[in-house]
VOGU-3710 file (C-alpha; in Angstrom, 3 decimals, decimal comma):
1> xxxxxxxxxx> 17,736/-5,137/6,159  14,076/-3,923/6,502  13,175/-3,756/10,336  10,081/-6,999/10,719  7,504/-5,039/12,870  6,380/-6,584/16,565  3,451/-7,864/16,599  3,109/-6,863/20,534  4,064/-3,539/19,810  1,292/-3,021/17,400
11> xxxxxxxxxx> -1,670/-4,189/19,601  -0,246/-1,727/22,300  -0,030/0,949/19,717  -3,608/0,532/17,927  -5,334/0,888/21,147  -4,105/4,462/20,826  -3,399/5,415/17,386  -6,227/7,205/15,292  -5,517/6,851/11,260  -7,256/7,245/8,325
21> xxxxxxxxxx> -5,052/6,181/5,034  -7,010/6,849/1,595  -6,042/5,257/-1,215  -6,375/8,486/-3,262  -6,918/12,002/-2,895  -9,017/13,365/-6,158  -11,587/11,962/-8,121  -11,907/12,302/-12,211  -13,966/15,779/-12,474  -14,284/16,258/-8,975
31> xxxxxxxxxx> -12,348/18,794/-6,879  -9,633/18,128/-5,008  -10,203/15,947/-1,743  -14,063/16,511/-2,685  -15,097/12,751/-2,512  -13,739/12,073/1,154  -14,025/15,349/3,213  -17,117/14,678/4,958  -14,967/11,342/6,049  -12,231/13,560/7,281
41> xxxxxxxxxx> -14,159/15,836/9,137  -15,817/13,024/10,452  -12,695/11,468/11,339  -11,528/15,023/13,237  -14,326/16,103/14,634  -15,890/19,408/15,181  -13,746/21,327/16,957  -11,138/23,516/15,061  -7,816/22,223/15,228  -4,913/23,288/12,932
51> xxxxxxxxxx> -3,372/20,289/11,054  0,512/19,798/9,966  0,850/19,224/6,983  3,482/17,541/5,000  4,117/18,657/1,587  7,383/16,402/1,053  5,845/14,155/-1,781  5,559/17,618/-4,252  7,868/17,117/-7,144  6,505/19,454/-9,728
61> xxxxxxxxxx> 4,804/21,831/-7,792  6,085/23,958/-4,588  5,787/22,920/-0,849  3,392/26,464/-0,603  1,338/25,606/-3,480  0,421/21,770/-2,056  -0,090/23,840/1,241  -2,488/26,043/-0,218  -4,249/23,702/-2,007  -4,743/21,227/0,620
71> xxxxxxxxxx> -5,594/24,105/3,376  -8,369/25,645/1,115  -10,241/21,847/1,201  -9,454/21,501/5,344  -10,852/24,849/5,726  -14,054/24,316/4,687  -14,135/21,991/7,079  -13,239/24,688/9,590  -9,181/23,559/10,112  -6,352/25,386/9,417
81> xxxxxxxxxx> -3,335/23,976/7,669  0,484/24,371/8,148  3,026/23,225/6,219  5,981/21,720/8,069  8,100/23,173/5,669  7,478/26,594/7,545  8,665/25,582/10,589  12,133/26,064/11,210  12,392/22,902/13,480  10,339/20,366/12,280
91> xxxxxxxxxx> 11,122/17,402/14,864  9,504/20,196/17,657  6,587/21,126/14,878  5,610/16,983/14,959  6,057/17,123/19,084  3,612/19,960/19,066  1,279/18,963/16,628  -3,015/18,157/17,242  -2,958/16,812/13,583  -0,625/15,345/11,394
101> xxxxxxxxxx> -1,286/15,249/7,406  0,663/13,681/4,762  -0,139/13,918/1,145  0,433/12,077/-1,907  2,779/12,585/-4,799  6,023/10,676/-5,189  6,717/8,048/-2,256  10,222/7,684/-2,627  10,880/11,365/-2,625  8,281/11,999/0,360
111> xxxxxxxxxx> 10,556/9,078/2,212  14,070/10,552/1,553  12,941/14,081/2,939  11,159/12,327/6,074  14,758/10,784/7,164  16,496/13,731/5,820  14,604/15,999/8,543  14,856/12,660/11,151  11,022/12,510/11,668  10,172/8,920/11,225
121> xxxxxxxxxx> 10,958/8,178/14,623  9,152/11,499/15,439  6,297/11,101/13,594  5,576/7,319/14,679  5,910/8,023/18,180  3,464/10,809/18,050  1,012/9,268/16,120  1,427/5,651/18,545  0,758/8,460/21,446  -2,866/9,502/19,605
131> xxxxxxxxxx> -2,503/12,452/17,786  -4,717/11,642/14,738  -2,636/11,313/11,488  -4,533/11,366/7,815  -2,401/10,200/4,667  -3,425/9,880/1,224  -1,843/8,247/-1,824  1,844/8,376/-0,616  0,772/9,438/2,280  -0,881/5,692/3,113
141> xxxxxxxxxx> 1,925/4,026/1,909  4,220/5,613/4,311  1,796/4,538/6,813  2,943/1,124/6,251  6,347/-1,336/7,389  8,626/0,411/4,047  7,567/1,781/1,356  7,869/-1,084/-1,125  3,962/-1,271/-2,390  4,334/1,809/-3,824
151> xxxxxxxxxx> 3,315/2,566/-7,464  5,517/5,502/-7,796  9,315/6,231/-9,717  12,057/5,957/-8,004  13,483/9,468/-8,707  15,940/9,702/-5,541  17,355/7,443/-3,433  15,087/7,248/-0,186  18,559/6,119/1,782  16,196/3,387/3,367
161> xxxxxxxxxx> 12,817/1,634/2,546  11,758/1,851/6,203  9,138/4,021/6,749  6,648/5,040/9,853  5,777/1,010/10,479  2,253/2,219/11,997  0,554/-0,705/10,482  1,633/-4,236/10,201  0,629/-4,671/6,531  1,171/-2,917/3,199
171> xxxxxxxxxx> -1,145/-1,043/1,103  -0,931/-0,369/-2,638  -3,148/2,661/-3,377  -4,694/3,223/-6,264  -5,193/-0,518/-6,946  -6,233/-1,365/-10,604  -7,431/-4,475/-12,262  -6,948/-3,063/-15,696  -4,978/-4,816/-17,806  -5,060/-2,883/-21,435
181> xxxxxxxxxx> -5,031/-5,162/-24,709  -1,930/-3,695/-25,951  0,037/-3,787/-23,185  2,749/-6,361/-22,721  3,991/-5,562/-18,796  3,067/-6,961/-15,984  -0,300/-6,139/-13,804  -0,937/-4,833/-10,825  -1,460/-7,900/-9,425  1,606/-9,691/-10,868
191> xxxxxxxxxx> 3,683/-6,900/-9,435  2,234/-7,680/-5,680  2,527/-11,190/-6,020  5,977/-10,775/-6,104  6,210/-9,046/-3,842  4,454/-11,665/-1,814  6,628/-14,258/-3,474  9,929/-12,173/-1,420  7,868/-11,636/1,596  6,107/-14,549/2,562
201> xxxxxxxxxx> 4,735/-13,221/6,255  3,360/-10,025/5,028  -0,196/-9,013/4,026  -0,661/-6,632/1,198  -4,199/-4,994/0,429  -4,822/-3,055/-3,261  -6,670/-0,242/-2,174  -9,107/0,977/-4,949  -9,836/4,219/-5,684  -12,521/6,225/-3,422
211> xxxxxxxxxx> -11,592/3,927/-0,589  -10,223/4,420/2,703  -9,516/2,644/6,030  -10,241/4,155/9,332  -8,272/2,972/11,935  -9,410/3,328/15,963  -9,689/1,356/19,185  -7,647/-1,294/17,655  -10,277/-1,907/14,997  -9,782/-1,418/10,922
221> xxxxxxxxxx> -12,928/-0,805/8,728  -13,214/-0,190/5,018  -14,903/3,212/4,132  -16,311/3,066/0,177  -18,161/1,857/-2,130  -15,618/-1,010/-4,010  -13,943/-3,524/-2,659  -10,189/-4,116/-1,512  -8,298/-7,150/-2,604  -5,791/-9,053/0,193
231> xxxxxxxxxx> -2,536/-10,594/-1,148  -1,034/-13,548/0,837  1,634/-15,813/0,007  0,515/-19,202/-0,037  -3,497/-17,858/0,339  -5,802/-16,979/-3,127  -6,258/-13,433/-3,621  -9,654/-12,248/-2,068  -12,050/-9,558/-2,089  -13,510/-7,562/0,898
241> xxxxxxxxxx> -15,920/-5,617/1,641  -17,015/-2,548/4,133  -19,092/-5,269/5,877  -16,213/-8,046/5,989  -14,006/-8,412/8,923  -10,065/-6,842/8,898  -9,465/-7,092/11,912  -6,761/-9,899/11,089  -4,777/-7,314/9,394  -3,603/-5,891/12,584
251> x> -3,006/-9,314/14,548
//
């Protein structure tokens, strides 16, 4: 049974925790992590820090190439990246980190090696403690109660949908509207509002591409241009803005 989160818990926690979640990393014909590195370095400030990263969502691609690729965008921005894969404890690597990463790729892979290495519980209570954490893609989805928004396969068995419960509602990323001509399955939409249908007290938010939320001080705000769409059961489907109100996502 999937853990419900405490609502008590999470206004203690926000007045704390510092996240940004993005709903994607790369843009068509853009470089990678182009569009929203002024946000991050916004988000981290000045001062050079070195940032964990977590590399568990690779499938196709090595743990040292994601780390490369991600540490060549973060050091423009004068960070240094390090992939917890290098460390040879990881629980002690989350204990001691200033900045904790996650990017996307496969969710359901990204969540098996998280419990595999026991660093949900490490990860959440260093994050609830302050230490900035940044996800993208998979990386925001982990973010949330489980991982059961996700768009992604389910190559491996995750042994549990719980994942870091650091916000009380779920995001899809990559939210589409798209619905091709020839194309007999189900939308994105469908797809949440049954998830809705099975879980009646939880809010779900299709994040669009280019779109983030930054997360401080107990406050939520939209970063982007488009706009995100909040599921409800039992409420219509609505569209927000970056000048709208979210705080009720974190009540």
């Amino acid at each position: 049974m999937t853990a419900k989160p405490q609502k008590d818990n999470y206004h203690q926690a926000n007045l704390t925790m510092k996240l940004l979640l993005l709903s994607n990393s790369t843009n068509p014909g853009e470089a990678y992590l182009n569009y929203p590195k002024h946000n991050i370095q916004a988000f981290l400030g000045k001062e050079a820090v070195e940032v964990l990263f977590i590399p568990y969502a690779a499938v196709t691609f090595s743990y040292d190439e994601y780390e490369k690729k991600v540490g060549g965008r973060f050091s423009e921005l004068g960070y240094t990246v390090k992939g917890i894969h290098r460390f040879e404890n990881p629980i002690e690597a989350v204990k001691e980190a200033k900045v904790i990463a996650v990017g996307g790729g496969n969710t359901w892979k990204l969540v098996r090696m998280l419990h595999d290495n026991g660093l949900i519980e490490a990860i959440r209570e260093k994050v609830v403690s302050g230490t900035p954490y940044i996800g993208w893609s998979a990386g925001s989805n982990v973010a949330c109660p489980t991982l059961r928004t996700t768009n992604d396969m389910p190559i491996t068995d995750p042994k549990t949908f719980n994942t870091l419960n650091l916000i009380p509602f779920q995001i899809n990323p990559h939210y589409l509207d798209d619905h091709p001509s020839n194309h007999g399955g189900e939308t994105r939409e469908m797809r949440i509002q049954e998830f809705i249908e099975e879980n009646p007290e939880v809010y779900v938010v299709g994040l669009r591409e280019t779109t983030m939320f930054w997360i401080e001080d107990n406050k939520i705000k939209l970063i982007g241009s488009r706009t995100a769409r909040i599921f409800k059961k039992g409420e219509n489907a609505v569209e927000l803005n970056k000048d709208n109100d979210f705080s009720f996502l974190l009540a």
